[in-house]
C-alpha positions as CSV (number, residue, x, y, z in Angstrom):
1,X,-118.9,-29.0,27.9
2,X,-120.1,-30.9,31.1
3,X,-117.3,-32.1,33.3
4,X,-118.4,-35.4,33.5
5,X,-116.9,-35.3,29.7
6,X,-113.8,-33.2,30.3
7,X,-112.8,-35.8,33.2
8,X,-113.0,-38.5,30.5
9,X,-110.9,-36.6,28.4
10,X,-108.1,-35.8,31.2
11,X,-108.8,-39.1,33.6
12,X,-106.6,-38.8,36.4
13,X,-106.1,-34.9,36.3
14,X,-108.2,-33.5,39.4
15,X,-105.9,-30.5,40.2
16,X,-106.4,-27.3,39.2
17,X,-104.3,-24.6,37.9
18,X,-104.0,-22.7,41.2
19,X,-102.8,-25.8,42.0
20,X,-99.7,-25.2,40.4
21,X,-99.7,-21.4,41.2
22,X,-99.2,-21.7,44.4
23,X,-96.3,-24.3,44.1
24,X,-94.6,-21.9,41.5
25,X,-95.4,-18.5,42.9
26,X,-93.9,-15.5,41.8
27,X,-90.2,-15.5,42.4
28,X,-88.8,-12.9,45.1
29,X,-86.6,-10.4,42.9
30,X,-86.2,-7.1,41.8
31,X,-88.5,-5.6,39.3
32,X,-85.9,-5.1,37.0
33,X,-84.7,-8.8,37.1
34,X,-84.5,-11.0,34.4
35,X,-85.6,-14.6,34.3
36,X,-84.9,-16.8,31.5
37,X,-84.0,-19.6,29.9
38,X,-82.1,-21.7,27.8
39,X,-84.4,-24.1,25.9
40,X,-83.1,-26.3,23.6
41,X,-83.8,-29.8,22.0
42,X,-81.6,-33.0,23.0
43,X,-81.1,-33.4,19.4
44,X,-77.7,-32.7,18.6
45,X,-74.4,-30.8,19.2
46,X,-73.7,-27.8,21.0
47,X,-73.1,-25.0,18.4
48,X,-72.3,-21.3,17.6
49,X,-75.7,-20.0,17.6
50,X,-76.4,-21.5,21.0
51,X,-73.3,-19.6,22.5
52,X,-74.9,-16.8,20.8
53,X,-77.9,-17.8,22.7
54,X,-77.2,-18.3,25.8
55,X,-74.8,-15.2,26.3
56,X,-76.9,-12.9,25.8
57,X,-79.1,-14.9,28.1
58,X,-77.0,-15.5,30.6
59,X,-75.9,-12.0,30.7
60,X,-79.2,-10.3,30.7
61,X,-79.7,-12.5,33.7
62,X,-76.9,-12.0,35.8
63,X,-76.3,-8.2,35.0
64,X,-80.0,-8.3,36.7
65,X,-79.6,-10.4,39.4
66,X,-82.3,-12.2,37.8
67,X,-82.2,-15.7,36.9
68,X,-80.8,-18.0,34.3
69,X,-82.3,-21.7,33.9
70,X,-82.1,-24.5,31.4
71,X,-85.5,-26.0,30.4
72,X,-84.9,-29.3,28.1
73,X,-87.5,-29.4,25.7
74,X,-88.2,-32.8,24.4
75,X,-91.9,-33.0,23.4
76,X,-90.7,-33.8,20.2
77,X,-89.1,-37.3,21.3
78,X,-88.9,-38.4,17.6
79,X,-85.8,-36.3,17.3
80,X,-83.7,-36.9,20.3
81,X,-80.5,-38.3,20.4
82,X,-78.9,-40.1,23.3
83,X,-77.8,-38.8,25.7
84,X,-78.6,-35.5,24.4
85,X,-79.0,-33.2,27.4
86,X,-75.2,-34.8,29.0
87,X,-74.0,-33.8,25.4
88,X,-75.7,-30.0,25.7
89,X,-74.6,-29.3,29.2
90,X,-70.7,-30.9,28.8
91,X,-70.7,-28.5,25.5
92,X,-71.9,-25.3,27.4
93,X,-69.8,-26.0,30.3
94,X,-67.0,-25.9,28.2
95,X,-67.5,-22.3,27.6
96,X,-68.3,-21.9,30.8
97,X,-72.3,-21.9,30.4
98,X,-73.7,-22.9,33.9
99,X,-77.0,-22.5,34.6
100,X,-78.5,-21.0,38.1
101,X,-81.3,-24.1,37.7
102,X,-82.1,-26.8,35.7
103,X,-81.3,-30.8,35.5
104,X,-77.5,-31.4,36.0
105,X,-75.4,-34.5,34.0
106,X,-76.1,-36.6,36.7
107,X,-79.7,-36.9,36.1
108,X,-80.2,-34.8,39.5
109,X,-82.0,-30.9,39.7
110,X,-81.4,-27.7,40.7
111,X,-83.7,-25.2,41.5
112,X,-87.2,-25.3,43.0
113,X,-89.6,-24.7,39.5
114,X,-89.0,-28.1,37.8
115,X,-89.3,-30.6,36.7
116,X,-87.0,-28.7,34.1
117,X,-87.4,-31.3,31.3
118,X,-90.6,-31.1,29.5
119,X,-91.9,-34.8,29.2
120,X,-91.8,-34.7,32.9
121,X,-94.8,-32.1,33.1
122,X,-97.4,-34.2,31.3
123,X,-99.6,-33.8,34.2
124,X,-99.5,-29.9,34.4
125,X,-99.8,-29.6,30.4
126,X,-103.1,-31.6,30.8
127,X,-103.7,-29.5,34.1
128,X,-103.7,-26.6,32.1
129,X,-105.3,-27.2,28.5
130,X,-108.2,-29.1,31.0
131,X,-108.6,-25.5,32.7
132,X,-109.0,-24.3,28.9
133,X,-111.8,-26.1,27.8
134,X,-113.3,-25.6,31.1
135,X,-113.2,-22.1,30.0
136,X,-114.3,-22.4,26.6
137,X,-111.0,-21.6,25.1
138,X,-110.5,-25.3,23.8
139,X,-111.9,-28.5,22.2
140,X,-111.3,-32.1,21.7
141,X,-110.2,-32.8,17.6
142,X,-111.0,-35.9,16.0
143,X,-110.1,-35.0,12.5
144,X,-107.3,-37.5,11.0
145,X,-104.3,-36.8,9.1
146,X,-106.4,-37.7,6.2
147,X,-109.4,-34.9,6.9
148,X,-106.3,-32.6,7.4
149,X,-104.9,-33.3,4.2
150,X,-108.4,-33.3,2.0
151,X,-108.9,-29.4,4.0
152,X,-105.4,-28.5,2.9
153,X,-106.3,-29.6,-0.8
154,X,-109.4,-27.9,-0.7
155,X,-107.8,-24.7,0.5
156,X,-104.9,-25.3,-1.9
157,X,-107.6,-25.5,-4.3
158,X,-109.1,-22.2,-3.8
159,X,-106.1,-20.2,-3.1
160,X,-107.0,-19.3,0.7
161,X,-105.0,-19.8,3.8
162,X,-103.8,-23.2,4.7
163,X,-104.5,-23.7,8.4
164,X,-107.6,-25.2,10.8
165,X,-109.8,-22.4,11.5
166,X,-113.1,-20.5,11.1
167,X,-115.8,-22.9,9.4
168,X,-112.5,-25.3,8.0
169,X,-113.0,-26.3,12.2
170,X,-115.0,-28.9,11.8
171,X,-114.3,-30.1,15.5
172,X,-114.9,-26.7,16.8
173,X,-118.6,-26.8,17.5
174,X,-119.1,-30.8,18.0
175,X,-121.8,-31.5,20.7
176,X,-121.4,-32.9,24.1
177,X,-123.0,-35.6,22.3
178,X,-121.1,-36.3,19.4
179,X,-117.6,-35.6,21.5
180,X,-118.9,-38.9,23.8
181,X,-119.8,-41.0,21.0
182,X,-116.4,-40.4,18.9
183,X,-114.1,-41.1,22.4
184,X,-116.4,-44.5,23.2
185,X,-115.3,-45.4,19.7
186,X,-112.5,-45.4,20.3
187,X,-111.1,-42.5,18.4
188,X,-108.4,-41.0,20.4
189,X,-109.4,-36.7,20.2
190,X,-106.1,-34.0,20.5
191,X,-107.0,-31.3,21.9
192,X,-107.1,-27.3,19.9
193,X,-107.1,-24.0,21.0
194,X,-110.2,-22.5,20.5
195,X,-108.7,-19.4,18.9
196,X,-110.5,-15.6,19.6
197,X,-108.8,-13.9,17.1
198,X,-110.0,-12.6,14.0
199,X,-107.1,-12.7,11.1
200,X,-108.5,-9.8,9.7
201,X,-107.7,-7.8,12.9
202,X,-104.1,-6.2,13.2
203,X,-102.4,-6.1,16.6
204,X,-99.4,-4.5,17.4
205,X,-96.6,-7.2,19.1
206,X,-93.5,-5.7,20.9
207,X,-90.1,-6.6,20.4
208,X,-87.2,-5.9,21.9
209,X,-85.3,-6.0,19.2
210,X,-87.6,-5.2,16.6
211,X,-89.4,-2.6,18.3
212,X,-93.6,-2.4,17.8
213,X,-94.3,-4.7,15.0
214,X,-98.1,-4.8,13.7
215,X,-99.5,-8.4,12.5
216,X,-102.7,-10.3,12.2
217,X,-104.1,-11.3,15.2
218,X,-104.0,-15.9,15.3
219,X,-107.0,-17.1,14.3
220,X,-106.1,-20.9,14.3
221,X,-107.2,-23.5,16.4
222,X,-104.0,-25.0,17.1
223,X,-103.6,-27.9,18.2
224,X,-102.3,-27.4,22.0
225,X,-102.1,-31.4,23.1
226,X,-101.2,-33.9,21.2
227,X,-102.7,-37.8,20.6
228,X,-99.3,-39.0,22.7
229,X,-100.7,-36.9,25.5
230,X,-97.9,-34.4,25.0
231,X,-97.8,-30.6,24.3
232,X,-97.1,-29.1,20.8
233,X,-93.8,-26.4,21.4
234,X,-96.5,-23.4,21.4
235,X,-98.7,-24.7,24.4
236,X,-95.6,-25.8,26.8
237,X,-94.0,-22.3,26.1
238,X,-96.7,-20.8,27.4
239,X,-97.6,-23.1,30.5
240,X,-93.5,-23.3,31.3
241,X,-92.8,-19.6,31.2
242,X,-95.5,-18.7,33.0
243,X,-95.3,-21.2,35.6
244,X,-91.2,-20.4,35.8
245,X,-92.2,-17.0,36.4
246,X,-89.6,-16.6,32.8
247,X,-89.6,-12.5,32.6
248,X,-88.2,-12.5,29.1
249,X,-87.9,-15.2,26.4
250,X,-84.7,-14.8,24.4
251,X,-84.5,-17.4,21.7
252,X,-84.0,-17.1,17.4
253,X,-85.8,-15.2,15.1
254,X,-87.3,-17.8,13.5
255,X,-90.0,-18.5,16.1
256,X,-91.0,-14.4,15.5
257,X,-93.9,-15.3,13.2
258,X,-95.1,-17.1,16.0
259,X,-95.5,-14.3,18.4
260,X,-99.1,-13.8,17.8
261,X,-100.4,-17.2,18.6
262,X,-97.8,-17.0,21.6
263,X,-99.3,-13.9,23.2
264,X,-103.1,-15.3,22.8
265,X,-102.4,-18.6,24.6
266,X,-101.3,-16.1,27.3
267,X,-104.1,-13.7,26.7
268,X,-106.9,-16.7,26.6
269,X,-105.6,-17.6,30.2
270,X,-105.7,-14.0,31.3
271,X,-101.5,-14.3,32.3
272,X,-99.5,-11.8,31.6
273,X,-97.2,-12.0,28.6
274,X,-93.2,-12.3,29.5
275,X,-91.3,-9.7,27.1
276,X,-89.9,-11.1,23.6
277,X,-86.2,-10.9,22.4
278,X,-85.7,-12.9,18.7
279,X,-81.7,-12.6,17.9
280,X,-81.3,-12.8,14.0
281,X,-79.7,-15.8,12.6
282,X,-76.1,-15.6,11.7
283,X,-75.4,-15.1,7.8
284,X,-72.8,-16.4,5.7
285,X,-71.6,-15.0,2.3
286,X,-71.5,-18.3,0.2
287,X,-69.4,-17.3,-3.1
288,X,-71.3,-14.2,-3.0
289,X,-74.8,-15.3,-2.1
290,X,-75.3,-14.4,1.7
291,X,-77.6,-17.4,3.5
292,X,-78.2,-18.4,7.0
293,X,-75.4,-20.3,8.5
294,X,-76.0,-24.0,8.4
295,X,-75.3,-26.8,10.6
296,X,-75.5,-29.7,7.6
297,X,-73.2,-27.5,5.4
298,X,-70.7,-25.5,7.5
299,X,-68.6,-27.5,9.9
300,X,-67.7,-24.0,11.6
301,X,-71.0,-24.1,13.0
302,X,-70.3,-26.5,15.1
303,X,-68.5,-25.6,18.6
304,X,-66.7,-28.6,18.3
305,X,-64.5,-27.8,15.4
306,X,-63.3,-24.4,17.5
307,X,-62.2,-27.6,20.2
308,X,-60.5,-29.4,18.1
309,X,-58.5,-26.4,16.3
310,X,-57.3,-25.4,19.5
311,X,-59.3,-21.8,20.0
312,X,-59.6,-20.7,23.5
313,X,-62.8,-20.6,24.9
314,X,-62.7,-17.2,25.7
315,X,-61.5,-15.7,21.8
316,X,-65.1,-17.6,20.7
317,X,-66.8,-15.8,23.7
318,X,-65.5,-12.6,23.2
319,X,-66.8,-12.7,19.2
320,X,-70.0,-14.0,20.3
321,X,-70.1,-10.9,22.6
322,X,-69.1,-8.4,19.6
323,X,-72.1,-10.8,17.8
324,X,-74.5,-10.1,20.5
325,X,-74.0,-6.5,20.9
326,X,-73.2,-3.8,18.4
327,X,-71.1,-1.8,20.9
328,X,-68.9,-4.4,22.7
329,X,-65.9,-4.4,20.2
330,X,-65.7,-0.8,20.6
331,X,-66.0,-0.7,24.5
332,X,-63.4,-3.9,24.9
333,X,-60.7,-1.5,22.4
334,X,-61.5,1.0,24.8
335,X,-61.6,-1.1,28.1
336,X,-58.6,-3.6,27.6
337,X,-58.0,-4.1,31.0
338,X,-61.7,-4.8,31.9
339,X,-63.1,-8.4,31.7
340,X,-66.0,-9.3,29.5
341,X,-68.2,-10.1,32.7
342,X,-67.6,-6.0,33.1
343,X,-69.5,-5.5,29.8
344,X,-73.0,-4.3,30.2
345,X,-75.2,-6.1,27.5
346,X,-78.7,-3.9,26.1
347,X,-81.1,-5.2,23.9
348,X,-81.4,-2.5,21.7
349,X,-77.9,-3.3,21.2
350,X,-78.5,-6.3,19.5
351,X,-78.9,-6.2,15.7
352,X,-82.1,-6.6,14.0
353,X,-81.1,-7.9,10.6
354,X,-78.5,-10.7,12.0
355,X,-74.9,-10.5,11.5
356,X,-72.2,-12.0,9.1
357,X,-70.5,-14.6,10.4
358,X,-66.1,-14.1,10.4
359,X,-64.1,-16.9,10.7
360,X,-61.3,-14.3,10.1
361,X,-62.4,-12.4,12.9
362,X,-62.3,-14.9,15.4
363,X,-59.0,-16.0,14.3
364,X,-58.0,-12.4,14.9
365,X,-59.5,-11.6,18.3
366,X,-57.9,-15.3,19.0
367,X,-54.5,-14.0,18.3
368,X,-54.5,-11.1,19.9
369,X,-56.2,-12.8,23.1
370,X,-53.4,-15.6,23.2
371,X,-50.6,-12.8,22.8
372,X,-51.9,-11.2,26.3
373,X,-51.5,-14.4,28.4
374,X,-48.4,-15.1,30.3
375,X,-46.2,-17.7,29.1
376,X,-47.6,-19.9,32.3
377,X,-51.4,-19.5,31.3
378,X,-50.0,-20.7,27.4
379,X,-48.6,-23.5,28.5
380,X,-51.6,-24.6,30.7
381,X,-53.9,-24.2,27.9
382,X,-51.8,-26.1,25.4
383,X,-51.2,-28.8,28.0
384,X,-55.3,-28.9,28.3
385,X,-56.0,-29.1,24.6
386,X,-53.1,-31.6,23.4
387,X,-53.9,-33.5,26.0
388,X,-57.3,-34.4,23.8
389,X,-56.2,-33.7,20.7
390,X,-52.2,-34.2,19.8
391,X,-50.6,-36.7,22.3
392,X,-47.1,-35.9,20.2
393,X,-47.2,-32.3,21.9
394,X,-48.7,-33.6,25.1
395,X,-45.9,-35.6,26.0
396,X,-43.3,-32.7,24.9
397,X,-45.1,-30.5,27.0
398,X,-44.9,-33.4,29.9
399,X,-41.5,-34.0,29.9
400,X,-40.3,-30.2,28.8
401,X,-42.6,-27.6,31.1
402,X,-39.8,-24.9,32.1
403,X,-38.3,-24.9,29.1
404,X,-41.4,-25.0,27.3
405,X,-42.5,-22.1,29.4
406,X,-39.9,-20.3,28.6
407,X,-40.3,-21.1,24.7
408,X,-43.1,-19.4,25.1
409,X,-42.2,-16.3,26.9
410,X,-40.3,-15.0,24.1
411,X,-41.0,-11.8,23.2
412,X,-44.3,-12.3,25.1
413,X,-44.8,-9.8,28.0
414,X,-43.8,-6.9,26.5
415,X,-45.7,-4.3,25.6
416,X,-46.4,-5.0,22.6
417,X,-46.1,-8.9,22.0
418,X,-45.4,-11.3,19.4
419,X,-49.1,-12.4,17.5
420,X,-47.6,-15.8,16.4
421,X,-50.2,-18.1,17.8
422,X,-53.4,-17.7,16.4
423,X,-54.8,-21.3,18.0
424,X,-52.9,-23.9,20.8
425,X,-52.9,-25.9,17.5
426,X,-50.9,-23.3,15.6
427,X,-47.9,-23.3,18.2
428,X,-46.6,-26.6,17.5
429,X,-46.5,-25.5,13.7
430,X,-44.3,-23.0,14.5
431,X,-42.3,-23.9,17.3
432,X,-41.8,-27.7,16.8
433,X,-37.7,-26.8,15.7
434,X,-36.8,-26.3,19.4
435,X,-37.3,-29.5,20.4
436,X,-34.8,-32.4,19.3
437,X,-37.8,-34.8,19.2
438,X,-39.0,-33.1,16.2
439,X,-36.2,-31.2,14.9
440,X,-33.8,-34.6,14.1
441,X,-36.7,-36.4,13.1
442,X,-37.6,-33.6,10.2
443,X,-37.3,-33.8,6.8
444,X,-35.2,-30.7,6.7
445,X,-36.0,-27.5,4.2
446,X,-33.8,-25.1,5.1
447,X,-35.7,-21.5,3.9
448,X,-32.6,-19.0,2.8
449,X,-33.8,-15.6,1.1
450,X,-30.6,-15.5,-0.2
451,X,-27.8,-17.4,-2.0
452,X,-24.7,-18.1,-0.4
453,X,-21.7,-20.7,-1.4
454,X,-21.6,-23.8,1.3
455,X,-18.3,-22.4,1.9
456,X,-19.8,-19.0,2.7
457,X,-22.4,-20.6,5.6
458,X,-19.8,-23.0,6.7
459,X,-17.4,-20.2,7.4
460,X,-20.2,-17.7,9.0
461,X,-21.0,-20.8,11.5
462,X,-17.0,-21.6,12.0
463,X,-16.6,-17.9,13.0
464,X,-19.8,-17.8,15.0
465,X,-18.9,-20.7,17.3
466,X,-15.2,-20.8,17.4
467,X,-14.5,-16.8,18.2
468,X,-18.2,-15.3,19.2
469,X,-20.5,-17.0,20.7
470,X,-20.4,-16.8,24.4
471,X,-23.7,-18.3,26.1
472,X,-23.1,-15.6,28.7
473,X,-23.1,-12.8,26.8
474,X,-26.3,-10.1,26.9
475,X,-28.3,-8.7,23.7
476,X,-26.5,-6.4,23.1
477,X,-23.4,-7.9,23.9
478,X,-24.4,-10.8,21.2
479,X,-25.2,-8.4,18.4
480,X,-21.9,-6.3,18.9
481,X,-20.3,-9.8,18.5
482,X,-22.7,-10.5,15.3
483,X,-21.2,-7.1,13.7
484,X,-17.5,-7.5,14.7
485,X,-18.1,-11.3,12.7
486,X,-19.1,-9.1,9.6
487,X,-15.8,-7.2,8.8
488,X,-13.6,-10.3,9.3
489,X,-16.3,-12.4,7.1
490,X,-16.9,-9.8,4.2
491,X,-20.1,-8.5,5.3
492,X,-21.5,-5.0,5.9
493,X,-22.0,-4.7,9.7
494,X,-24.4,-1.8,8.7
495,X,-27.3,-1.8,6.8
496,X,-27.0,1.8,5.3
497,X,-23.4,0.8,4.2
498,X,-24.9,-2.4,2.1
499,X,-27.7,-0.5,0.9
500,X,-25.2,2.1,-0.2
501,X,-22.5,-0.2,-1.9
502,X,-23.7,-3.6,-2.2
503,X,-21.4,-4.5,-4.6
504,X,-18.3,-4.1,-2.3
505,X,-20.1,-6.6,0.7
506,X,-21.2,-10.7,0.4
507,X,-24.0,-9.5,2.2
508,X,-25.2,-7.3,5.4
509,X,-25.0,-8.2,8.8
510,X,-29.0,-8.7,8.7
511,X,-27.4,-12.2,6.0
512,X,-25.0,-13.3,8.8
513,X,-28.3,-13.3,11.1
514,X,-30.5,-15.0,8.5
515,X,-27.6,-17.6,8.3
516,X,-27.5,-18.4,11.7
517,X,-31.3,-18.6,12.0
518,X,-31.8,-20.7,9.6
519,X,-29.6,-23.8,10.0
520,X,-30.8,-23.4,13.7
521,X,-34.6,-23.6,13.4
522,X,-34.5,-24.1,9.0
523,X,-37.0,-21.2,9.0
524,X,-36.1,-17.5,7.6
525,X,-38.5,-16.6,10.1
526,X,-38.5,-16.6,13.8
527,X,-39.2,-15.2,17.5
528,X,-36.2,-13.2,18.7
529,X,-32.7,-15.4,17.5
530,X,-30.8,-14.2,20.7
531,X,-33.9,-15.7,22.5
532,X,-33.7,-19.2,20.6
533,X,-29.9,-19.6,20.9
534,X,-30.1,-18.4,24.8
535,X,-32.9,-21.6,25.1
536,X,-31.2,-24.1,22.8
537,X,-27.9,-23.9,24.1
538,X,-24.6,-24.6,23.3
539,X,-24.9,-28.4,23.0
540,X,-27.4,-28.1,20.6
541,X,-26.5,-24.9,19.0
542,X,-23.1,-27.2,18.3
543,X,-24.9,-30.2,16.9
544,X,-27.4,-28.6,14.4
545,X,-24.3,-26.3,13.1
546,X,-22.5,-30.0,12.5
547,X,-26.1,-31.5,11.2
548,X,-26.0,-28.3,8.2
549,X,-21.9,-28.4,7.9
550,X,-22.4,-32.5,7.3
């Protein structure tokens, strides 16, 4: 095609690609660094899969002393929201997702390979896919959705592969000629890869994940530009990851089928192709029926509802971890005391055939990571999260923060501590009876596991406060006290002697406890009672015994 022609096409675009070369040149790192990137469309919420994503991304990078940026992609401006990269970068940083370069919330950069966000680099697109048909590797398109469709119907017709390609290019070979006389009429051309492949020819593509996977080579002439002037997602992958010297894309597995056309566009430029990690979808066993996990149907999917349950950040990173690799939940039982920045991620690690997602699981690493924190880093993190989400607790927390500390440091560092608290959200749920805010205010449902006369309770509570409770007193102290209560009430001070003779007892010293639990917190079960009478006190120790007794 003579240039005259091709500068018609591109007006304005007189650089050339070595242009860009030099201002991008090859980054100054190790040979075994990684560089990658985040990529994702301003369209929507920040959710599991991108944690997913950008772990193992993240990771890979810094484990490397590579390189970890964020590239917006929004080509596709049909389907952004607003405000859509604020909303993905305040939903990473929440897990703590930062990025070494890339635009920042404040409409500023990082980094010296931007712009970062695509519709910034219409000029270099055009740059590039001008160097193509300068080459011969692509061609102004004139066809209209119509001629598309009629091709698709004939092909539909026939049974053979739906696509633009071999003689079904009808743009391919147009004259220099016939090109001219289309664009002074007006018609506005996009602009196709002038494919080499042959479909019939299979080519082996490395994964890895996957490992050597053979396919057909691409044999269609995608398009590469579109009328807007914009790239299609295949054409700025290439141009951005080669230009942002990207080592390694790391993205899902649906874009796999894609990796022939991918490699070509490199190929047809003579660049070398950047290494290929696709992470399988996560799966969900839906009443028996395992499908992918979906944003429109699962509101777990969303990172949002871990927020607003109260999950710590770092129980959802640590099960996006055991996602990402097969081995980390072994080497964190192994390594407790090591941090999951210690962890050292490999891609053969990663499963090929996706995982299953477990709510279950995450509620259990959640546990167990909230049982290991000191009763200081609780508080904070509750304080945090009710701050947004239950101003009720907030204010407790607020006005209460030693004695809510020490609430909960009960039977905390220990060696092995209480798993109560499965969320922040959870601890109010179960700990809401030790403050009078809530406690007087309750619609009361007092949970004995056993029967006992009013009379009995009355006189266990009597005895309790007039004779043996001393707020000085030690453990064990306090429980010789609870014993020496059980011969003057009628109740077995020893559990073997009830078990023996029940008959001869009211109950067993383990009733007197349950008694005195109960009309103190109205649950059978509790933290430690010694603990909870030690932090309620004698004041109100005395007023819920009258509250029951009334």
């Amino acid at each position: 095609m003579k240039k005259e022609l091709i500068d018609l096409i591109f007006p304005g675009i007189d650089k050339g690609i070595d242009y860009y070369e030099e201002k991008y040149p090859k980054r100054n790192l190790s040979d075994n660094a990684v560089v990658t990137r985040y990529a994702p469309s301003p369209t929507g919420f920040v959710h599991i899969g991108n944690l997913l994503a950008t772990y193992i991304e993240k990771k890979s990078a810094n484990q490397s002393n590579g390189v970890f940026f964020l590239r917006i992609e929004d080509t596709d401006q049909k389907r952004e929201v607003e405000n859509g990269t604020r909303l993905i970068l305040e939903g990473l940083k929440e897990y703590d997702i930062e990025f070494d370069e890339g635009p920042l919330a404040d409409d500023s950069t990082k980094g010296n390979y931007g712009p970062y966000i695509q519709s910034q680099r219409g000029e270099i697109y055009r740059t590039f896919a001008k160097h193509l048909i300068e080459l011969g590797s692509a061609y102004p398109c004139f066809c209209s959705e119509e001629d598309i469709e009629t091709t698709r119907k004939k092909q539909e017709a026939i049974k053979d592969r739906i696509g633009y390609y071999g003689h079904y290019a009808k743009c391919r070979n147009l004259s220099d000629d016939e090109i001219l006389e289309k664009i002074n009429n007006g018609i506005k051309p996009i602009i196709r890869l002038k494919s080499p492949g042959s479909f019939l020819n299979k080519k082996i593509f490395h994964d890895e994940v996957k490992g050597d996977v053979t396919m057909p080579e691409n044999d269609m002439d995608i398009v590469i530009i579109k009328s807007d002037g914009l790239p299609t997602y295949h054409f700025a992958h290439m141009v951005d990851d080669y230009l942002m010297r990207t080592t390694h894309v790391i993205r899902a597995d649906e874009w796999f089928p894609s990796m022939p056309i991918h490699v070509q566009l490199f190929e047809v430029f003579g660049f070398e192709s950047p290494k290929y990690v696709h992470i399988s979808p996560l799966m969900k066993n839906d009443n028996g029926s395992v499908r992918k996990l979906s944003k429109r149907k699962d509101p777990e999917v969303a990172a949002s509802y871990y927020q607003e349950r109260g999950f710590p950040h770092m129980a959802l990173k640590l099960y996006v971890a055991t996602v990402a690799n097969t081995n980390f939940e072994e080497w964190m039982n192994g390594n407790p005391d090591k941090a999951i920045d210690d962890f050292k991620l490999s891609f053969d690690k990663i499963s090929s055939s996706g995982s299953l997602f477990d709510l279950e699981k995450i509620i259990n690493i959640s546990r167990n990571y909230i049982s290991r924190l000191k009763a200081s880093e609780v508080y904070g993190n509750v304080y945090e999260w009710a701050r947004k989400y239950d101003a009720e607790m907030y204010n407790l927390l607020d006005d209460y923060k030693e004695y809510s500390t020490a609430i909960f440091n009960v039977e905390r560092e220990q060696a092995k501590p209480r798993k109560d608290f499965a969320t922040y959200a959870d601890i109010k749920t179960q700990i809401w009876y030790m403050y009078d805010e809530l406690f007087n205010e309750a619609e009361k449902n007092y949970e004995f596991q056993k029967e006992f006369s009013k009379e009995d309770i009355t006189s266990v509570l009597k005895t309790y406060i007039q004779k043996y409770y001393n707020e000085n007193d030690d453990k064990d102290t306090w429980f010789s006290n609870i014993k020496a209560m059980c011969s003057e009430l009628g109740f077995a001070s020893e559990m073997k002697e009830y078990k023996a003779n029940p008959d001869n007892y009211k109950g067993s010293v383990a009733d007197i406890t349950m008694i005195i639990r109960v009309v103190l917190t109205t649950k059978a079960m509790t933290p430690d009672l010694y603990e909870i009478i030690k932090l309620l006190g004698k004041d109100r120790v005395l007023k819920r015994f009258e509250y029951f007794m009334k």
